[in-house]
C-alpha positions in Angstrom: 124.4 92.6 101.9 124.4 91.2 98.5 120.8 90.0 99.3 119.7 92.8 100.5 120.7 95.0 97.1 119.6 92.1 94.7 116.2 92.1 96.7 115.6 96.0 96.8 116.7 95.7 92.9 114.1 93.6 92.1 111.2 94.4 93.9 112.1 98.4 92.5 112.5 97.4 88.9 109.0 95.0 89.1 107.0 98.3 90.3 108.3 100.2 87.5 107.4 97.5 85.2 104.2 97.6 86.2 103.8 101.3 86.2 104.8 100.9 82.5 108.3 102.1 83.3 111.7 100.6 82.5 112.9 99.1 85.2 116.2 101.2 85.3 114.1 103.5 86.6 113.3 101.4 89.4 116.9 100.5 90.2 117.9 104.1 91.2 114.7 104.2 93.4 116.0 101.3 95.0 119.5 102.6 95.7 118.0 106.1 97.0 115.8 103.6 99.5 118.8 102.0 100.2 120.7 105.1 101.8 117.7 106.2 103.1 118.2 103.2 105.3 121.3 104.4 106.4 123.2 101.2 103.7 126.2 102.8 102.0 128.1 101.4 98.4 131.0 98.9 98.9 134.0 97.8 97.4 132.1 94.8 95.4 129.3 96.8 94.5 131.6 99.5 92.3 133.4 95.9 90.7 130.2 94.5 90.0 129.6 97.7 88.4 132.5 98.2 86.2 132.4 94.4 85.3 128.8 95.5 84.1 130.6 98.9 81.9 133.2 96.7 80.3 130.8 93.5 78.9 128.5 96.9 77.7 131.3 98.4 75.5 132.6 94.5 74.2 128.4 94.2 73.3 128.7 97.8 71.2 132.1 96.5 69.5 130.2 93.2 68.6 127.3 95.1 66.8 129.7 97.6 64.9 129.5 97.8 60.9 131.3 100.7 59.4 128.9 100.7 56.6 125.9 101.5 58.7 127.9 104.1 60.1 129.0 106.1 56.9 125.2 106.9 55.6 124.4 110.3 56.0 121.4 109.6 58.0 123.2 108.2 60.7 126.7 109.7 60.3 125.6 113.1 59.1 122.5 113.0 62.0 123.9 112.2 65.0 127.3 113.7 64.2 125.9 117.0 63.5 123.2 116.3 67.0 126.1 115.8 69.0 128.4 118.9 67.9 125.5 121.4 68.1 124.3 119.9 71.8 127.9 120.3 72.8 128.8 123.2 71.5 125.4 124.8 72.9 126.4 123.1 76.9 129.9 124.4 76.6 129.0 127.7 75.4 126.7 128.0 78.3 129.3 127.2 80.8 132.0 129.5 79.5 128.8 132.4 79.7 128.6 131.5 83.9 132.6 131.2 83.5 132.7 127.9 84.3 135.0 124.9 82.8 134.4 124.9 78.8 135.8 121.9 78.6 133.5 120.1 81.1 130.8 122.0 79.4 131.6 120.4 75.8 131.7 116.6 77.5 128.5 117.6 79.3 126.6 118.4 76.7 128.4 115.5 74.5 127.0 113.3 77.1 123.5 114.9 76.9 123.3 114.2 73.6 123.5 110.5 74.2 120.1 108.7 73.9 119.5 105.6 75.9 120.4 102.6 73.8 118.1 100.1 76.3 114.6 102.2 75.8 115.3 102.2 72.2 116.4 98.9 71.8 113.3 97.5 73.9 110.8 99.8 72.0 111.9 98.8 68.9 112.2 95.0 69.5 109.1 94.5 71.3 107.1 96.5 68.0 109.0 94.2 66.1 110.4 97.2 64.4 114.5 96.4 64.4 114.9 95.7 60.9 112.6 99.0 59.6 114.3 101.5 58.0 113.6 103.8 61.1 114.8 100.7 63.1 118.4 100.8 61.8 119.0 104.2 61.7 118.2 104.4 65.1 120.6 101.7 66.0 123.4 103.4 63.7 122.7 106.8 65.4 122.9 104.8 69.0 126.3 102.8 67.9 128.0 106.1 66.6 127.2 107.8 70.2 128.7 104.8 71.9 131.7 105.4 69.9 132.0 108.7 71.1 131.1 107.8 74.3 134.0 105.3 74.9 136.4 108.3 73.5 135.1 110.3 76.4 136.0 107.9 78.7 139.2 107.4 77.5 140.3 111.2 77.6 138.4 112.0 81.0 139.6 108.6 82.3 142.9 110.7 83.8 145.2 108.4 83.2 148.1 108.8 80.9 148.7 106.4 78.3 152.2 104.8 77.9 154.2 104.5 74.7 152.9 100.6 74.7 149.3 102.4 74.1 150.0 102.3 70.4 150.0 98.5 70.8 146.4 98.7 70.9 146.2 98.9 67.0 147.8 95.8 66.0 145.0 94.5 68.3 143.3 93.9 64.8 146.0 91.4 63.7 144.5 89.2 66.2 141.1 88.3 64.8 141.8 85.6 62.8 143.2 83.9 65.8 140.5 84.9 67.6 137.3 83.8 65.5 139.5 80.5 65.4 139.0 80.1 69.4 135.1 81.4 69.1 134.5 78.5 66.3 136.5 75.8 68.3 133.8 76.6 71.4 130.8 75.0 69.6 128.7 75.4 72.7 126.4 78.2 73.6 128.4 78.2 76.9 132.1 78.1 75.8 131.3 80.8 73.1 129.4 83.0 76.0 133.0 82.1 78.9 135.0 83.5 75.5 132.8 86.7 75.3 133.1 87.2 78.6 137.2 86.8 78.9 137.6 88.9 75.6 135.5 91.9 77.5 137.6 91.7 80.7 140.7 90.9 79.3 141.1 93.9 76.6 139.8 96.1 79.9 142.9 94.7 81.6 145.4 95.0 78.3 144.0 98.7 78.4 144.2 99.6 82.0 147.8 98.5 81.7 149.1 100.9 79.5 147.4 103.4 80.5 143.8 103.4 78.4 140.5 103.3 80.4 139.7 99.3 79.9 136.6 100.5 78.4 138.0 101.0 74.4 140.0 98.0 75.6 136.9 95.5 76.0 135.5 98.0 72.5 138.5 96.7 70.5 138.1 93.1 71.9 134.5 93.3 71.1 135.2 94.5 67.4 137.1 91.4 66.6 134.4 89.2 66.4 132.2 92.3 64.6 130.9 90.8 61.4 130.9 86.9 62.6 127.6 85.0 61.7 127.5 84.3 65.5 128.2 87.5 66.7 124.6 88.6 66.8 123.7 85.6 69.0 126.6 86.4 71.3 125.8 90.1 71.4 122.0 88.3 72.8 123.5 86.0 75.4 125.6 88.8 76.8 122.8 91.6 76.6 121.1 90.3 79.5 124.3 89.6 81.4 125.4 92.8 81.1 122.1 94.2 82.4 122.3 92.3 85.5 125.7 93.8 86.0 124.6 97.5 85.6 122.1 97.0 88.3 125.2 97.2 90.4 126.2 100.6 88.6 122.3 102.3 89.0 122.3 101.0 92.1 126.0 102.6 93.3 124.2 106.0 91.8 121.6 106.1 94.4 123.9 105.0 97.2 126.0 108.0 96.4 123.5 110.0 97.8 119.9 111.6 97.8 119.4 114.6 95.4 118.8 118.0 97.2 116.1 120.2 96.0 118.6 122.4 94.2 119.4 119.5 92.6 116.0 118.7 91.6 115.3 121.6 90.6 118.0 121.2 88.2 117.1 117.9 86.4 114.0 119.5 85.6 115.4 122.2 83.6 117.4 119.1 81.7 113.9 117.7 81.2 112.4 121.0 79.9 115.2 120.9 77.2 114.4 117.2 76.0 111.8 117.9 73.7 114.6 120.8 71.9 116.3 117.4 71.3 113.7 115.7 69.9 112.9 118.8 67.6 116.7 118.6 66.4 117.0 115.4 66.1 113.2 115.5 63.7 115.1 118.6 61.5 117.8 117.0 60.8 116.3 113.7 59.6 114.3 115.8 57.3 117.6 117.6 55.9 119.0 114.5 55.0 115.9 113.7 52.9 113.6 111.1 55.3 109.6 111.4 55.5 108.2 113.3 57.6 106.9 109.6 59.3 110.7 108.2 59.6 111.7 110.9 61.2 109.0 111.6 63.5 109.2 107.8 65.2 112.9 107.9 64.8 113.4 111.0 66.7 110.9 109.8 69.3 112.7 106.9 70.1 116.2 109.1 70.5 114.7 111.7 72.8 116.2 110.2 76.3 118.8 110.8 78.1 120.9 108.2 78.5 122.5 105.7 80.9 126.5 106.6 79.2 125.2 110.0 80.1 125.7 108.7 84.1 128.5 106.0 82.8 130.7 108.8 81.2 129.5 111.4 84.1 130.8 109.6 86.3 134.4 109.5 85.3 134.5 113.4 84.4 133.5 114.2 87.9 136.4 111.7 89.2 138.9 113.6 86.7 137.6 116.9 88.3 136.2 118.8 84.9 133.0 118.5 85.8 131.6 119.7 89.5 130.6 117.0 92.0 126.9 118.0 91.9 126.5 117.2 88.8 125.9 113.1 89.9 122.4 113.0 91.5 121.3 116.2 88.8 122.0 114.0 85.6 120.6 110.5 87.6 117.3 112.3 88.0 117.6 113.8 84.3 118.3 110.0 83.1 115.2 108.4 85.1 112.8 111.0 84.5 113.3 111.0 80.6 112.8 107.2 80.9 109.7 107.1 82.9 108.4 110.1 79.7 109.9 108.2 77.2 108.7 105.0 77.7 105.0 105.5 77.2 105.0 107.8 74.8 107.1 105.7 72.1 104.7 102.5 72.4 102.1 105.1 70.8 104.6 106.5 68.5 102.3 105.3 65.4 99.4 106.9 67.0 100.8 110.5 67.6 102.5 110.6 63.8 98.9 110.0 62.4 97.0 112.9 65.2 100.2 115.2 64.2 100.5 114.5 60.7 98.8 116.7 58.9 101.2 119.5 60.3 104.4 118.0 60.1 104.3 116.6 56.4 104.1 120.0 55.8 108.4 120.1 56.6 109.3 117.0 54.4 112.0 118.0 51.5 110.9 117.1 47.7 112.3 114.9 46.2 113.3 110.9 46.1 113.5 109.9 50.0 115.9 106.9 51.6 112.6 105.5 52.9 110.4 105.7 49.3 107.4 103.9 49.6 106.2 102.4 46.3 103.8 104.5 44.3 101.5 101.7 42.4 100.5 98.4 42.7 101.3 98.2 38.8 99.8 94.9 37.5 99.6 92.8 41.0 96.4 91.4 41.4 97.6 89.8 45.0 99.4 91.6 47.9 101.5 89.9 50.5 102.1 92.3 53.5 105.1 90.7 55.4 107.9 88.7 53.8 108.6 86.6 57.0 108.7 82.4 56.3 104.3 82.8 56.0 104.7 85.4 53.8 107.2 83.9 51.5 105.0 81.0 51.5 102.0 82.4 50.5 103.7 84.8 47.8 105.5 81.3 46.5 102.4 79.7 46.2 100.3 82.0 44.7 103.2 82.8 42.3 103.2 79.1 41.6 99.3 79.6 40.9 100.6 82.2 38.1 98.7 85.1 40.1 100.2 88.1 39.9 101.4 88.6 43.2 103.4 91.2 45.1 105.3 91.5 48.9 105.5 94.4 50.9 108.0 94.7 53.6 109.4 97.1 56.3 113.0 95.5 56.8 114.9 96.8 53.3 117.6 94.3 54.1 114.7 91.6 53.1 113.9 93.4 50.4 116.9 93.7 48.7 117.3 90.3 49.2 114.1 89.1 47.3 114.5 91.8 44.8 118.2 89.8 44.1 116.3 86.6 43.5 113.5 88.2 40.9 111.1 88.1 43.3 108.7 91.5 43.0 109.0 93.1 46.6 109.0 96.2 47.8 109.6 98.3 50.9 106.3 99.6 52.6 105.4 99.8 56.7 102.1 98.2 57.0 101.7 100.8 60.2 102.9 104.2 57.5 99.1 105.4 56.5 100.5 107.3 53.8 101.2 103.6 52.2 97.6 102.8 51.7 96.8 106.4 50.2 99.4 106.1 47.8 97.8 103.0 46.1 95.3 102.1 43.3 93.3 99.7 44.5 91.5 98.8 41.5 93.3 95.9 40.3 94.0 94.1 43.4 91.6 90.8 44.6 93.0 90.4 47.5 95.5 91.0 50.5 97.3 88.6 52.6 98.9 90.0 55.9 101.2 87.9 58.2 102.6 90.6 60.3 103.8 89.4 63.9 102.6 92.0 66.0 98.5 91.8 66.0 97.5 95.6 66.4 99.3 96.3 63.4 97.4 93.3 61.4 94.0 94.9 63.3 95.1 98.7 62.3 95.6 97.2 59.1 92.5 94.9 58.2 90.6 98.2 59.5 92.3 100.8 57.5 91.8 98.3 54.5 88.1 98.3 55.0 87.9 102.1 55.4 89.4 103.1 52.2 86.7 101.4 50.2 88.7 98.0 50.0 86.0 95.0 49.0 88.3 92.2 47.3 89.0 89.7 50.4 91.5 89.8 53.5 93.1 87.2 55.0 95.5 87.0 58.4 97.3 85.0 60.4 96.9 84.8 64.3 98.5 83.5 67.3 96.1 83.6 69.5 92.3 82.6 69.4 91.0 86.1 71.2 92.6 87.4 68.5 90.1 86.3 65.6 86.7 88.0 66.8 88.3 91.4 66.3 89.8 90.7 62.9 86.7 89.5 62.0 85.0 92.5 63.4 87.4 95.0 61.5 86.9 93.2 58.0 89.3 90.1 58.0 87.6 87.1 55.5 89.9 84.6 56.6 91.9 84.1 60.2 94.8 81.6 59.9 96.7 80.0 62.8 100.0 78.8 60.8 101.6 77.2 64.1 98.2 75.2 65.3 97.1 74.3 61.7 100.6 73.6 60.9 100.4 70.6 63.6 97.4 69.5 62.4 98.3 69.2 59.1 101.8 67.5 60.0 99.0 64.9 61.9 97.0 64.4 59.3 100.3 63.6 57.0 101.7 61.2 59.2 98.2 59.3 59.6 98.0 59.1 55.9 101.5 57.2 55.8 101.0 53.5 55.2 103.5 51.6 57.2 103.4 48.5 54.6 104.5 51.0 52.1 108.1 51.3 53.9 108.5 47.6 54.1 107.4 46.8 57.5 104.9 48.0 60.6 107.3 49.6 62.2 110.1 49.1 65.0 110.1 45.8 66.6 
């Protein structure tokens, strides 16, 4: 049987991929194919699933940082998204005199965006460090939160007095970042990971807790670590594998009806309301027009804790049995809208821009991009290890020389060190208006992702740039359409890196070492 699931999984989640879906998508086709075939859920299909559940919530305690949680765009924003979304579904429940309080927790959990769609999106356009790239993640982190506390008050259960154990769990990390140092290997750290996540979902379960804030709390004492990040990556794709099981136990449940249908299409007509709430409310707080706009994008899904946490109020009988197929459609159609539309996020800020700049607040913005150029005769776009170099070496030239970057962490750090950089998305056209270009000779880019270095070079060109343009490139189709756009100079830093490392090892002389080498 497990074959037979693992086979249905994959060939599903591949023809989403290739339809330019995420392959979630894919995984509750395959479990609706499934029953179709008359093959019902078994007893090591729901383990698999909550296995999958409890490394999920130790990933989210991993990743937690208080700090990132207390700014106002991500606090104040999806705090304030969540209350009104739930106030809104509970209020419309307690109108059909129905449950309020399954109406609050289903809106709650409508207001959860999918954390994998926005992580993807924003990792393959290289965009996790932006300013728009952390406040999504803060906004995702802080629904996860309250997430896990819906879990644990729909869980049913009723916590014993040992519950209030659960605090001094923090007493414990010491002892455990000792055990996580001890296991130098990629392995022993990843085994820990793993028996942290399923033994605070034990500890939990035992007095009474839903396991998941139990593998949460486990995760959080290794928040912070240097290695954490790395172990948060080994387990991502763990996890995922694991929560096949729980997308696939969805479909096996049980084929939607066309009442049901019906129904997740209504929750699809609302999505865009979200989006519009979630754009309003990153302009209150004082973001661009720009931020918010590919922020909000990215946020409007529903998401998968919207079938985790679903799930369990259904079992704890506050929400109606129907409810399960309704929200599984909701959650795959808002992927398979999603999906598309946020690799062209760039693209449908600059077609809607001149309408939606029209809503930004005055005044000094989070996201501020630099105004002037000031003296710089030199401009390094992308403060990666090649950008460093560059601006390093034409600052060791004496050229007045200054870095642009999208990742304000990077900035701040170079700023600490006396190094002139500033924040500024290469992709943000309001960037390149805002400058004088008079003084500058030339501009370096070493952006990873190549349509931004082509959108780039192009936009350059089109404002009446004419000092000279040079960019790297990984690939060698890459260099007749930089050239084409405007580029002066095409650089491949990891192939001329080799043959510059050859050339300085030819020009060694053995005799100068003492000898001609080993015997």
């Amino acid at each position: 049987m497990e074959l037979l699931w693992i086979s249905a999984a994959y060939i599903a989640g591949l023809l989403a991929c290739r339809l330019f879906l995420p392959p979630l998508v894919g995984y509750l086709a395959a479990g609706y194919g499934l029953y179709l075939l008359g093959i019902r859920s078994e007893a090591v299909l729901s383990h698999l699933a909550e296995n999958g559940i409890l490394l999920l919530l130790f990933t989210v305690g991993l990743k937690l940082n208080f700090s990132t949680l207390v700014k106002r765009e991500v606090l104040g924003v999806g705090g304030l998204h969540l209350l009104i979304v739930a106030g809104v579904s509970g209020l419309a429940f307690l109108m059909q005199d129905q449950r309020l309080t399954g109406g609050l927790v289903l809106g709650a959990s409508l207001g959860f965006s999918s954390t994998v769609l926005a992580v993807k999106v924003l990792e393959d356009n290289r965009e996790l460090g932006t300013f728009h790239g952390r406040t999504v993640l803060g906004i995702l982190i802080l629904q996860d939160i309250v997430a896990v506390a819906l879990l644990a008050v729909a869980g049913g259960q009723r916590p014993s007095t040992w519950a209030l154990g659960l605090l001094a769990l923090p007493l414990l990390r010491p002892l455990v970042a000792r055990l996580f140092e001890a296991g130098r290997g990629d392995e022993l750290q990843l085994l820990l990971g793993i028996l942290l996540a399923f033994a605070g979902g034990k500890l939990a379960e035992t007095v009474g807790v839903a396991g998941d804030l139990g593998a949460l709390l486990m995760g959080m004492l290794l928040a912070g670590h240097r290695d954490a990040g790395e172990l948060a990556k080994k387990l991502w794709s763990l996890k995922e594998v694991f929560l096949v099981a729980f997308f696939l136990q969805i479909g096996l449940a049980g084929l939607p009806t066309q009442a049901d249908a019906l129904r997740a299409l209504q929750l699809l007509a609302l999505l865009p309301l979200q989006g519009v709430l979630f754009f309003a409310l990153l302009l209150v707080v004082g973001l661009r027009a720009r931020t918010a706009f590919v922020s909000s994008l990215a946020l409007t899904t529903y998401s998968e804790f919207t079938l985790i946490v679903s799930a369990v109020v259904i079992e704890g009988g506050l929400l109606a049995a129907e409810w399960g197929p309704v929200l599984a459609c909701a959650v795959a159609g808002s992927l398979a809208l999603a999906a598309p539309l946020n690799r062209v996020s760039h693209r449908l800020f600059s077609w809607l821009e001149p309408w939606l700049v029209r809503y930004e607040r005055k005044g000094r913005h989070p996201d501020r991009l630099p105004v002037s150029t000031g003296a710089a005769e030199w401009l390094v776009i992308g403060m990666g290890r090649t950008g460093t170099a560059a601006y390093l070496a034409l600052d060791g030239h004496r050229a007045r020389v200054m870095g642009l970057d999208a990742d304000p962490t990077r900035v701040g750090k170079y700023r600490d060190q006396g190094l002139r950089v500033h924040y500024g998305d290469a992709e943000d056209p309001e960037l390149w208006e805002a400058f004088s270009w008079g003084r500058i000779k030339g501009v370096i880019l070493t952006l990873p992702e190549f349509e931004a270095r082509r959108t780039t070079v192009e936009r350059l060109r089109a404002l009446g740039f004419q000092g000279s343009i040079g960019t790297t490139a990984f690939h060698s189709h890459e260099d007749p359409e930089l050239y084409r756009v405007g580029a002066d100079v095409v650089f491949h830093p990891l192939t001329e890196a080799g043959e510059r490392l050859a050339e300085r090892v030819l020009a060694v002389e053995p005799e100068a070492r003492g000898g001609s080498g080993p015997a």
